[in-house]
N, C-alpha and C positions, 0 to 999 in steps of 0.2 A: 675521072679524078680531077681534070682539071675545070671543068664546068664546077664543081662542088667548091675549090678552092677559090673558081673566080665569083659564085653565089657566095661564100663567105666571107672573102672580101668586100663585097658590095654592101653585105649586110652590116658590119662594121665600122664603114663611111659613114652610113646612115645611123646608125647608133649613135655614133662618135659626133655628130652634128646638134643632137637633140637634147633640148636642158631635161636636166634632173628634175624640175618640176612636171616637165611633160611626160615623163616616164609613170611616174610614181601618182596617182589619184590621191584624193585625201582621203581619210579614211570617214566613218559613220558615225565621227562624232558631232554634236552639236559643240560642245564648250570653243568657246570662242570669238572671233569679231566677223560680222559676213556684212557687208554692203550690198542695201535694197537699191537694184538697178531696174525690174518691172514689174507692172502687176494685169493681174489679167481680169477682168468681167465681162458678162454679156448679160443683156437686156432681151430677154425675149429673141433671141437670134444666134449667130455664131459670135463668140466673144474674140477677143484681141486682146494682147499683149501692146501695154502701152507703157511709156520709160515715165519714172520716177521723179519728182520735181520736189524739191530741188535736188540736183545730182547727187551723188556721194553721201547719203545715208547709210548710216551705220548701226546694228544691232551685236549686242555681244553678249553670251551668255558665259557667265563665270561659274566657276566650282563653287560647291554649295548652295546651287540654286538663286543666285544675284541677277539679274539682267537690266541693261542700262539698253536706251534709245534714244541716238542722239537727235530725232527730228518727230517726222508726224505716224510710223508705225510701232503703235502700243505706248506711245511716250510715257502714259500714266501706271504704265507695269514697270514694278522693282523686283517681283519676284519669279520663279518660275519651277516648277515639277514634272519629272515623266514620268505620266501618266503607263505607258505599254512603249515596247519601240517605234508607236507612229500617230503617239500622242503626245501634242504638251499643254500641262493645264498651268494659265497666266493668271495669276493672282491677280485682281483688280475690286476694289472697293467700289467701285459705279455703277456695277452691274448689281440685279437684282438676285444672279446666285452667287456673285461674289469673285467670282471668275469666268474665264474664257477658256475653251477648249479648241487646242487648232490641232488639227491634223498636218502630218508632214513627212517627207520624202528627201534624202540627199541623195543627186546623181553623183558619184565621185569621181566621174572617168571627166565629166565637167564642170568639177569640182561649184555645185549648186545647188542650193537648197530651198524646196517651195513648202508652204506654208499656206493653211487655209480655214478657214474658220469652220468649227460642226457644231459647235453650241456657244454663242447663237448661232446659229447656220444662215449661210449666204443663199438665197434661191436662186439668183442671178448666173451661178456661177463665179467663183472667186479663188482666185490664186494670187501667190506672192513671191517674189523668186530673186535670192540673194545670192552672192559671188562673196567665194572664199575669197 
């Protein structure tokens, strides 16, 4: 009995230490602002994960379909649709179908979201990876 009380206490400590964000994950939504910190390619070989230039880019996808970027990923997209839960199709006029399809994943426990093109499709290897 008393192992049990002083393992509940411990546990407790350590609760009692830990923010409220680090508890709780985000959840599986897109809507909102995420900051592009790397991106990943590879050439014929194993790729890498490389940081983001200039720092503190930002992407935010608003209700009803709105999406703003403030630097050089997708700059020329205003709009956006989901496509299925791990599709999003980006309106863009430059392309010859008229849009972009990226495929995508949020981890929530690290609270991140990657992003990766399938039409057009990257050969390379390509990923994109944003911090709530």
């Amino acid at each position: 009995m008393k192992k049990l009380l002083f393992l509940s206490l411990i546990l407790l400590i350590l609760i009692s230490n830990c923010k409220k964000s680090d508890l709780v994950p985000i959840d599986k939504n897109l809507i909102g602002k995420w900051t592009y910190t790397e991106y990943y390619y590879s050439i014929a070989g194993p790729g890498e994960w490389h940081p983001v230039e200039p720092a503190n880019q930002t992407i935010e996808f608003k209700p009803g379909g709105s999406f703003i970027s403030s630097e050089s990923f997708l700059k020329t997209v205003t709009k956006f649709e989901m496509v299925d839960s791990a599709t999003i199709k980006f309106q863009l006029a430059s392309t010859s179908s008229g849009y972009i399809l990226m495929g995508y994943s949020i981890n929530t426990a690290q609270r991140e979201l990657y992003m990766y093109p399938i039409s057009p499709m990257c050969y390379e290897g390509c990923n994109n990876k944003f911090k709530r």
